[in-house]
VONU-861707 format. One record per atom (N, C-alpha, C): x, y, z. Coordinates in steps of 0.05 Angstrom, whole numbers, plus 5000, padded with zeros to 4 digits. Layout:
! VONU-861707
XYZ...
//
This chain:
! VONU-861707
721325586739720425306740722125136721723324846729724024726719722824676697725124586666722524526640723624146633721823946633722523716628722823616607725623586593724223566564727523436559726823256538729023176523729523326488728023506489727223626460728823836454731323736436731523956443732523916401732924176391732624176356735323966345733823766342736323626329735923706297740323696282740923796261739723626230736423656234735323476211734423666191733723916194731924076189731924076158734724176138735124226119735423976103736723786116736423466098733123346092732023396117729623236112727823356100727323666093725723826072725423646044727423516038727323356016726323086013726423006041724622686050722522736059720822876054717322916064716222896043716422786027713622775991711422986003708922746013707222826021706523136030707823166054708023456068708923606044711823536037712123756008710723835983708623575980707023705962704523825967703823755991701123945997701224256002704224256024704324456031705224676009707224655987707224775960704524835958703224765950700724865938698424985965699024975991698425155998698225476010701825456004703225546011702525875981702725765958701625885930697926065938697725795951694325945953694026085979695726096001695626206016696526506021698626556000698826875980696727055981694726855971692427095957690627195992691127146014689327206036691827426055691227606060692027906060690128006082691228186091688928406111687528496083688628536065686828776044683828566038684628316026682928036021680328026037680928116072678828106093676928336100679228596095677728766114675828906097673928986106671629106107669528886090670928666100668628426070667328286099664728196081663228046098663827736089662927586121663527216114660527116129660326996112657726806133658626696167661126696159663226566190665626616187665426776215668326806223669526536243671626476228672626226260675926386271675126516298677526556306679526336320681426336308683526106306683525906302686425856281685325736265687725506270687125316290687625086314687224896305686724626319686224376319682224406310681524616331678224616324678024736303679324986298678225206280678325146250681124996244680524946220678424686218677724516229676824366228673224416222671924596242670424706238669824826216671825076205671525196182671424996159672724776154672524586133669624496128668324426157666624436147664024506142664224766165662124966150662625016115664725026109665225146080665024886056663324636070663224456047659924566035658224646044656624876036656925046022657225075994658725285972657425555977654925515999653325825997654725976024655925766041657225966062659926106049660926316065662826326063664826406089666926306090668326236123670526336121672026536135674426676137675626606164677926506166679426426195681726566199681526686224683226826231685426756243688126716246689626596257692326736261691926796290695027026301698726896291697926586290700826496284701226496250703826456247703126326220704326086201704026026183703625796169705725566177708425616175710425386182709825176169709525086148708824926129711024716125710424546118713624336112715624396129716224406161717524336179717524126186720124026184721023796205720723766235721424006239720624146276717024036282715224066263713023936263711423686253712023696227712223466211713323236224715523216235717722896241716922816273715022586274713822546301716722606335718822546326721422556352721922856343721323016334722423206341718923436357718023276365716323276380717323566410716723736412717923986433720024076428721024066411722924346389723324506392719924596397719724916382717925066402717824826434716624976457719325166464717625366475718825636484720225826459719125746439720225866414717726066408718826336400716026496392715126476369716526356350715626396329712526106329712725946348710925736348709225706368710825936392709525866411708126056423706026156443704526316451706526356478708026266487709526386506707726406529706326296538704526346564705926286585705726356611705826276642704026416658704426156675702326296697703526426714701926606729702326776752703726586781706226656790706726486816704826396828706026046833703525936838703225896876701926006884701426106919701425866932700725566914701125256928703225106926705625266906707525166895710225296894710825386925712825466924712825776910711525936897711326106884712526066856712525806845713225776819711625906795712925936771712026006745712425856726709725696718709725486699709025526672710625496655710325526631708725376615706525536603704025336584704325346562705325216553705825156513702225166503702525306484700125356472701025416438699925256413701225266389700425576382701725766377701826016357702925916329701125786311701925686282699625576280699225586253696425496241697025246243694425136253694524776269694824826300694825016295695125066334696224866343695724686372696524546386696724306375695324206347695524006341698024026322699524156320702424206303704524166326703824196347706324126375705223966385703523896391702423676414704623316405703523096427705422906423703222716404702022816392700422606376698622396391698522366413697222086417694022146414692421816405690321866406689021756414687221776443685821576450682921776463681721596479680021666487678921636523677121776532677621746561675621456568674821406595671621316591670321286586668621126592665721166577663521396595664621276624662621466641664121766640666521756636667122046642665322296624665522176599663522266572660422346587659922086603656622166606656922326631658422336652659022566680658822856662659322916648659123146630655723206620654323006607651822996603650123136633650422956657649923046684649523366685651423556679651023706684649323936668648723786647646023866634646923936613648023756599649023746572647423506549645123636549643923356534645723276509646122976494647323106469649422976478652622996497654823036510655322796522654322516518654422356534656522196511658021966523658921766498657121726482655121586477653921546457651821786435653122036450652422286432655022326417657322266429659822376422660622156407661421846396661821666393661421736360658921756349659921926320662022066313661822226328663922476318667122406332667022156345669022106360670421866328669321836311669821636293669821776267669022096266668322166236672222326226672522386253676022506236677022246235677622136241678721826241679621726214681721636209681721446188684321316199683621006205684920866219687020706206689120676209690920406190692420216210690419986207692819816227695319796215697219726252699719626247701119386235703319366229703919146214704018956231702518646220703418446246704718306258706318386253709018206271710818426292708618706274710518906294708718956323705418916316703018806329703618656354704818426349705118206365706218356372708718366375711418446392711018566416708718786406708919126424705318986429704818826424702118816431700119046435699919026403698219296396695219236390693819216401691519116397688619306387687119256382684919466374682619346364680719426360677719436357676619536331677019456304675719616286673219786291671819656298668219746309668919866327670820046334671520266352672720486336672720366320675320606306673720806278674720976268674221096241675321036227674121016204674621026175674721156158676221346138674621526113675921806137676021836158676822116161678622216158678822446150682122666148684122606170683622516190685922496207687522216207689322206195690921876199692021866219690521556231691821456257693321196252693820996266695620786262697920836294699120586308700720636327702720636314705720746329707620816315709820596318711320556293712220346282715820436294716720546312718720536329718720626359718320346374718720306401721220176406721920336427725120326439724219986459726919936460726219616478726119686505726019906519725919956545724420056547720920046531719520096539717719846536718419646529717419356522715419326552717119256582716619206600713319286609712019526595709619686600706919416608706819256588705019096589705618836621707618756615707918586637708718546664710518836658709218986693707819056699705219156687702219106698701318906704701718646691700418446691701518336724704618416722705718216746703818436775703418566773702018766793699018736796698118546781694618446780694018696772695418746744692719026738691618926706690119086700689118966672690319036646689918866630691418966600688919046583688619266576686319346562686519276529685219156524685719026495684619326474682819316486682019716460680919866482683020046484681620306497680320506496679720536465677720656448675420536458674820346469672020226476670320356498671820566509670920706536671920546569673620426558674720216586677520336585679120436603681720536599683820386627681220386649683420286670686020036663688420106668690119876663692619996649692919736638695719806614695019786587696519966562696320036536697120086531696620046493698720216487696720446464697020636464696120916454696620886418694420916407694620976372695321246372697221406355697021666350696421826320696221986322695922126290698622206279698821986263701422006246700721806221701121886193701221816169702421456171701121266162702120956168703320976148704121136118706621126103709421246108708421536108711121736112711621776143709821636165710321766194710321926193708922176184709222476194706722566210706722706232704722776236701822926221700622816229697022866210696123046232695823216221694723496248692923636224691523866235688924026225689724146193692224246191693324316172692824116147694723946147694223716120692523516125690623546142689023356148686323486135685123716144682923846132683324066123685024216125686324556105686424436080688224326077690124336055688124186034687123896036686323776014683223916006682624196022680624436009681924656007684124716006685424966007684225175971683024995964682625115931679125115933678425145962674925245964674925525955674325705937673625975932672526065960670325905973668826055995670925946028673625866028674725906044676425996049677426186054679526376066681626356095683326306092685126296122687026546113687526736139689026876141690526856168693126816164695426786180696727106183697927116217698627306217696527496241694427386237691527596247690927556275691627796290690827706311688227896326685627666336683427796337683728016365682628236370682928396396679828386399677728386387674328396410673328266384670628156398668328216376667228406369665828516351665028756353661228666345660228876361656628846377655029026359653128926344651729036322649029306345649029416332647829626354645029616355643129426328640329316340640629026350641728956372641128776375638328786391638028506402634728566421635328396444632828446455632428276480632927986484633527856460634927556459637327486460639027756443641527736468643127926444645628046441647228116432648128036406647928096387649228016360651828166347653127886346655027976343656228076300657428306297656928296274659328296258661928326272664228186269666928156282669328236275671028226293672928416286675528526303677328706292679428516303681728586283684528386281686428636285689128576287691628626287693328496277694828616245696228486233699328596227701128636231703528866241702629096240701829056269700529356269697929506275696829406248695329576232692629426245690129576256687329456262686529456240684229216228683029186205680129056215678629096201675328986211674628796192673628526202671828426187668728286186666828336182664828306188662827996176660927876204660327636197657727636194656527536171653127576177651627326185652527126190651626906219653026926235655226846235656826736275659526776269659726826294663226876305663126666322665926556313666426246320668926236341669526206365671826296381672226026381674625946371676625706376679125776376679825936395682526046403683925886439682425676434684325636454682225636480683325506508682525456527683725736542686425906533686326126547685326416518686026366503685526486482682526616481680426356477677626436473676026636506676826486521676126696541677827106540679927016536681127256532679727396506678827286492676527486466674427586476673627386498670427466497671227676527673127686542673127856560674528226545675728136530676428426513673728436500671428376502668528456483667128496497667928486522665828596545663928426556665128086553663327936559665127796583663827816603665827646630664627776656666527776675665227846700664728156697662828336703663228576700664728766721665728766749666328786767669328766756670128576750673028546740674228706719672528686698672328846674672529146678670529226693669929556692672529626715675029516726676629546740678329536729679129426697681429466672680329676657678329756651676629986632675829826618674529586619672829466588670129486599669129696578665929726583664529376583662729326598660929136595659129036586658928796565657128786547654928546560656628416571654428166572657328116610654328146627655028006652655227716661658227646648657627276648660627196672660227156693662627096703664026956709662726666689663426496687666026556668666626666654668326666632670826646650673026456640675526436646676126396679673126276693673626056712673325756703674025586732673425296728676725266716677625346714680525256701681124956709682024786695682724566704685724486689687324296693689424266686691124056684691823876673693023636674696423746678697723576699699623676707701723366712704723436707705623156709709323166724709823066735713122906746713822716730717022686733717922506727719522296745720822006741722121886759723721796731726321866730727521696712729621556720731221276706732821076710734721136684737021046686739120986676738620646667739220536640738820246637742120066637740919856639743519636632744719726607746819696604747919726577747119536560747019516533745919386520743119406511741619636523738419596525737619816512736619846489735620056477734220216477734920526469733320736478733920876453732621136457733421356436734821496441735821466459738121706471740621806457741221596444743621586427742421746398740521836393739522096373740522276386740222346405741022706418744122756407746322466412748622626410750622516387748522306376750422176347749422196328750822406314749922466288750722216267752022036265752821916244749921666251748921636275746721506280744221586265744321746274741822096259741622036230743722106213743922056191742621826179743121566200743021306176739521316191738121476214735421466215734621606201735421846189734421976168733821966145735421766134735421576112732621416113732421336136730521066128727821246142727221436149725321636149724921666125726421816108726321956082724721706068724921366067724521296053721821236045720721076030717120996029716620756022715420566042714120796071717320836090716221016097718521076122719120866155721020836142721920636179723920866189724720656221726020746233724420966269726421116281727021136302724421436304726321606279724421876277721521926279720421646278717021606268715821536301718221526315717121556347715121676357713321596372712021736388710821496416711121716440709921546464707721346462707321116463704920986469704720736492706220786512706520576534704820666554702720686562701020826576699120596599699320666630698220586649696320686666693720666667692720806684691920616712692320866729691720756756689720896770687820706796686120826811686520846837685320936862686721096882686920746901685220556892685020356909688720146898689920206885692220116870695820296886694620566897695920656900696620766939693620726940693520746973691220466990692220407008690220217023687320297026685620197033681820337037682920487067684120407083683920617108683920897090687120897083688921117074687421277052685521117036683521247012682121377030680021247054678521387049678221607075680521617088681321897101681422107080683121897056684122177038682222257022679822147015676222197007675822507032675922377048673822527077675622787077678422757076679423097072678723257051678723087033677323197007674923347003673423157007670623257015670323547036672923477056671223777074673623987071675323917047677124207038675624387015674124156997673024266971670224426981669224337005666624387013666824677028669224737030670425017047671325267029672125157006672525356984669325486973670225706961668025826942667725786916665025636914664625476891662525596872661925556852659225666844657125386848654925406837653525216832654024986824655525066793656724856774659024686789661224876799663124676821662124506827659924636847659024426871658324186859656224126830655523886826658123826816659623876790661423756780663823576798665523776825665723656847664723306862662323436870660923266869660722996850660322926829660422756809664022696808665222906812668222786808669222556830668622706862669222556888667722256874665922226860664021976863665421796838667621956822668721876799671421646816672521836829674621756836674321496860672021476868671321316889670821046877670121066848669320776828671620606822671020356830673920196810674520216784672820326779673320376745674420566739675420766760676021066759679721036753680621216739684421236734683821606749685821506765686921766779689121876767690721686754693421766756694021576726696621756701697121526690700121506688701121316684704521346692704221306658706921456642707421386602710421296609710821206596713321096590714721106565717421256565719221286541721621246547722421046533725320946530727421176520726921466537728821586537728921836563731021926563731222166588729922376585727922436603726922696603726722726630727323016640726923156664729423336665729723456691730723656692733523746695734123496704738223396701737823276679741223376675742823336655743623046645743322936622743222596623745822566613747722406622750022276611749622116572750622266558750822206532751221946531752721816539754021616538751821326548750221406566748221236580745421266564743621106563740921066555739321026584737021216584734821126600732021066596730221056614728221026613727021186638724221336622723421586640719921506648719921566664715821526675715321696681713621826669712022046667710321916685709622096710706922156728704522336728702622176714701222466709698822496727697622676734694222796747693422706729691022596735688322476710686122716720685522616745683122826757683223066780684723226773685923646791682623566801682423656821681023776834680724106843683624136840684224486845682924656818681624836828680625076801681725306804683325426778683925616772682125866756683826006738682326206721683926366709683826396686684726586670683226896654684427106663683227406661685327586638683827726624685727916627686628146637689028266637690228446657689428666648688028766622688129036612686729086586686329296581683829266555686129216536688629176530690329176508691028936498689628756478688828606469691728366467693928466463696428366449697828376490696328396504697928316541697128066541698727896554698527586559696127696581694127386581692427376606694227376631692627396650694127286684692927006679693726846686693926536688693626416708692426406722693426196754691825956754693525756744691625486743690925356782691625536792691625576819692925196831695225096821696324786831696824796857695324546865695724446892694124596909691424646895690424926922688824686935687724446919686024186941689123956941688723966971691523786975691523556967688423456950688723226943690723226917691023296907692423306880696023386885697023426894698923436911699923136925697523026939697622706947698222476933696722516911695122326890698922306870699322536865701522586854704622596852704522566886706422546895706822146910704822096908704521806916705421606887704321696869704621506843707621536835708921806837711221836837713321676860712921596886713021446898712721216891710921086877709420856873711920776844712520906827714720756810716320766820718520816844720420806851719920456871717820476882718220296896716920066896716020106872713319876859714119706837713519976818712520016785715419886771717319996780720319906773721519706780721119636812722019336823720719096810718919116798717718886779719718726769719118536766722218386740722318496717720418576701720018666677722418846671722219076693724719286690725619276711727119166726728619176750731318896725730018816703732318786689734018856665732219106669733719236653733819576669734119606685734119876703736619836718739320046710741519986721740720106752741020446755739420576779738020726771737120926790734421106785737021386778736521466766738121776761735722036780733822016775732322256784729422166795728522236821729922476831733022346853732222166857735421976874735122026899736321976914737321796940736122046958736222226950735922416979732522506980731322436961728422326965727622156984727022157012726421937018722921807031722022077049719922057066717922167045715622127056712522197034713022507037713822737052714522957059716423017030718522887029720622987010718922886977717622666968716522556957714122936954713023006966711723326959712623466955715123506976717023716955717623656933718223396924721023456901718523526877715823466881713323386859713523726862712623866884711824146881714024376867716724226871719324336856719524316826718124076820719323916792716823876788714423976777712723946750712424136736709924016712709424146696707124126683706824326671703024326659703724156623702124006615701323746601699424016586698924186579697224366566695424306561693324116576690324076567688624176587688424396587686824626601684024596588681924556612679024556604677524866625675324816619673024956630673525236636674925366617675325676625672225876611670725606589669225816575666525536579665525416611664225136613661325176603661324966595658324806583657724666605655624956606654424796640651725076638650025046656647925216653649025486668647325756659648325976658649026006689645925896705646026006732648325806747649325646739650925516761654725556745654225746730656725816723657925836697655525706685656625696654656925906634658825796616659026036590658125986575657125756564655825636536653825446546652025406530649225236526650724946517648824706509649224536504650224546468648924766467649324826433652024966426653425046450656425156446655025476437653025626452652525876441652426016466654026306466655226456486652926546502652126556520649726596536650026906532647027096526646827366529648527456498648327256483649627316447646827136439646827236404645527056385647026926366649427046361650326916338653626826354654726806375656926746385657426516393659126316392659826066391663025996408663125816419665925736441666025366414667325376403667825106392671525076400672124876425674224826429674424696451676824616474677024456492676124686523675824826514675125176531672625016537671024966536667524836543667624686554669124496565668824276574669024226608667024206618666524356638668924216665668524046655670823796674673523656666674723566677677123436669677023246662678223076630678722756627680722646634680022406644683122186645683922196605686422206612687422166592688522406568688622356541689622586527688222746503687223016505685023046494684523136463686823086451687623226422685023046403684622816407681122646390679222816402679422926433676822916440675723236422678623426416678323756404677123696378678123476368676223506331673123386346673223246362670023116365668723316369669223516386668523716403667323896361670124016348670124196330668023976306667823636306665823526291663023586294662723556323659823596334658523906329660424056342659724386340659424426302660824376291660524446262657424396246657024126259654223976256652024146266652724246288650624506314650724656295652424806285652625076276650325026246650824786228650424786206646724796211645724576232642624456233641724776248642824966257642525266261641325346248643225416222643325656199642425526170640125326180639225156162637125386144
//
């Protein structure tokens, strides 16, 4: 499979170790206290909580179970520390260190049977901060109804206005400066936003001029300009706040956001390096379900045990946490007893529902004269004088980049009402033909009725004033790239594992393009900037030609190939471990507690039974805010 990416390690690494204050001084001192946590430190000791991985949720969670001086919380975490990197730390060097092992989990899926037999590679963070140490920072939020379509399926609790706390408590917001405000028309909502939380947001203070056009080629197209999209209104044009420091620009992820400024709790422990292989099942449990009494790790090598006397906390990930609880004997049993894992708990929901945000690109070549970032990739004497003004405080400049030109669109924007609602009626009687469980069927259900609303974004095109995709870009030229993304897959996958041997990648098959709607939807919007989105005045003056995919694209036919040739997975994988009720498929309760366990817990983007428009790195701390709160009014 093609990989789309303009990322590739630019020569900053060793200069800018010395321009991070911030990062340099936290990470020193956690780096000192992170010494003393060892396999010897864990094993055979008991914790009030175990949180396996230690991610965007896990540390987050563990922070704050452990503001309780009587708990005590040990996090387990297979990657390790990477502390004061530039590769993570410096918002443009943003996909670095995908396909790298030392950061990355190296996942793919199994050839995909709708896609040509492709193998798509899923970036998943292996480093403490998990995905929130690679991801692109942005932060926003989906709907308002999408929030409560989740409630529907029997999630009391789960609606926006259950989530809307915790959607505001990591938060700590800093507006932009105003004149940089005006310009980029950055707008926002205090009474939407947080205050006081560990995570610093603020939009980012270097946008390329070729991505200016975002706002007023919507407008010229009668679409809307969403003034705060934090408000639960998203349809339109925006521009995206992300988590990045409004002094130094560095990214604010789980690490220096909630690790670090507790890293000196006596009762919290992180161990890097650890990677969990089962839970392990206390032998009185009773008829209320399985108790779990701790877990066994792998640390070079060597198995070590450590034991929890409340809860085992699985925030490993959307393929990760399923893959624990199926090495513990919890998953389909039929599947299980056919690798040799005895069966603990018959749940077969575990590591279905896969869902997947998936994206193309259309990129242009610009007028000369029109600015991009392109000229970072191959001029170092450029590099330099941005590195400088990075380094400084506060930090300006190019490096503090990150995407925030963002459009969403709905199916009535992209196809005529004939053409929709044939493409509804195939829908309806392809999804109605597949084998669904219970939970499908309503979620389905509620989705077809999502996408049918004017309020609904099917699709969102991002925009970055630079080249990304899968040809080669002329050094010499600057472009501008549109990202096409799926808002709402219809197609369900699943992730298993292949064998009781804890350290085998799962099988993966996010199963793409198995409902042809998604395929359509995808291949139309990609269509739709070539012959729409771009002809606008906005950028049709500053768009010299299109570089990719070009001229021999022409019919809606070639428009599916080139999409089924040329994407890629956006790594926000939901519902492998869904919050949905037991009988119609679920793995977790409303309370995030493993059905047929007493003390087992799913706190991560793994629960979420459905797909959001949009990008879900706010929605993983709301998710790890709320659950932390569950766990605490528990073990009261």
């Amino acid at each position: 499979m093609v990989v789309f990416t303009h990322f590739v390690p630019l020569a900053i690494t060793s200069s800018l170790l010395t321009l991070l204050p911030v990062a340099q001084a936290s990470s020193a001192s956690f780096e000192r206290r992170s010494l003393t946590a060892t396999p010897s430190d864990v094993n055979g000791k008991t914790f009030s909580y175990i949180v396996v991985g230690g991610g965007t949720a896990g540390l987050t969670v563990a922070v704050r179970l452990s503001e309780d001086a009587t708990n005590t919380v040990v996090v387990l975490e297979a990657g390790d520390a990477h502390l004061n990197e530039p590769q993570i730390l410096v918002p443009f060097e943003v996909g670095s260190v995908y396909g790298n092992p030392d950061y990355d989990w190296l996942y793919q899926s199994v050839p995909q049977t709708h896609a040509g037999g492709a193998v798509v590679n899923l970036t998943r963070g292996k480093v403490l901060g998990g995905s929130s140490a690679l991801n692109a920072m942005l932060w926003d939020r989906s709907a308002e109804f999408e929030y409560n379509n989740i409630a529907q399926l029997g999630n009391s609790g789960w609606d926006w206005s259950g989530l809307l706390p915790y959607f505001k408590k990591p938060e700590n917001f800093t507006h932009p400066d105003p004149a940089f405000a005006q310009k980029w028309n950055l707008t926002f909502d205090d009474a939407t936003r947080g205050h006081g939380g560990p995570i610093q947001t603020t939009f980012p203070n270097a946008i390329p001029d070729a991505e200016l056009p975002t706002e007023p080629a919507a407008l010229s197209l009668g679409l809307n300009i969403i003034s705060d999209p934090m408000s639960g209104t998203t349809k339109g044009a925006w521009r995206s706040s992300c988590s990045i420091d409004p002094v130094h620009r560095t990214r604010s992820y789980s690490v220096n956001a909630y690790f670090t400024p507790n890293q000196g709790r006596s009762n919290l422990v992180v161990l890097t390096g650890a990677h969990v292989t089962k839970i392990n099942w206390a032998s009185n449990s009773t008829s209320a379900g399985l108790t779990a009494s701790g877990v066994s790790f792998i640390t070079n090598g060597t198995t070590y045990t450590v034991g929890a006397s409340r809860e085992v906390i699985l925030s490993a990930s959307s393929i990760g946490s399923p893959q624990v609880l199926e090495l513990s004997g919890v998953g389909s049993k039929s599947l299980l007893s056919k690798i040799g894992i005895n069966s603990t708990i018959d749940l077969p929901g575990v590591g279905e529902n896969m869902q997947e945000h998936i994206y193309s690109t259309v990129s242009y070549a610009v007028k000369s004269g029109v600015e991009t970032l392109d000229p970072l990739l191959s001029n170092q004497t450029l590099l330099a004088q941005q590195e400088a003004l990075f380094g400084a405080t506060p930090a300006t400049g190019d490096l503090g980049y990150t995407a925030s030109g963002i459009t969403f669109l709905g199916l009535s924007t992209l196809f005529n009402n004939t053409v929709s609602d044939a493409l509804l009626a195939s829908l309806n009687s392809q999804i109605a033909s597949t084998n669904r469980t219970k939970g499908q069927v309503q979620q389905q259900s509620i989705q077809v009725q999502t996408v049918r609303s004017a309020d609904s974004s099917v699709v969102e095109v991002l925009v970055e004033g630079i080249h990304i995709g899968p040809d080669t870009a002329d050094p010499n030229t600057g472009y501008v790239t549109f990202l096409t993304l799926l808002q709402q897959p219809f197609s369900r996958g699943s992730t298993h594992v292949p064998s009781a041997n804890a350290l085998d990648h799962p099988n993966i098959d996010p199963n793409y393009f198995s409902i042809d709607f998604d395929l359509t939807v995808l291949s139309t919007v990609a269509k739709y900037v070539r012959t729409t989105l771009s002809k606008t005045v906005p950028y049709a003056n500053i768009i010299a030609e299109e570089q990719f995919p070009g001229s021999s694209v022409k019919t809606d036919d070639d428009w599916k190939a080139y999409v089924k040739s040329n994407f890629n997975s956006q790594g926000h994988t939901t519902g492998t471990c869904s919050m949905m009720p037991q009988a119609k498929g679920g793995v977790v309760d409303a309370n995030l507690k493993v059905y047929g366990t007493t003390n087992v817990r799913v706190v991560d983007l793994s629960i979420m039974p459905q797909q959001f428009s949009g990008h879900p790195q706010a929605l993983v701390y709301t998710i790890a805010e709320k659950g932390a709160d569950i766990i605490k009014n528990a073990n009261k």
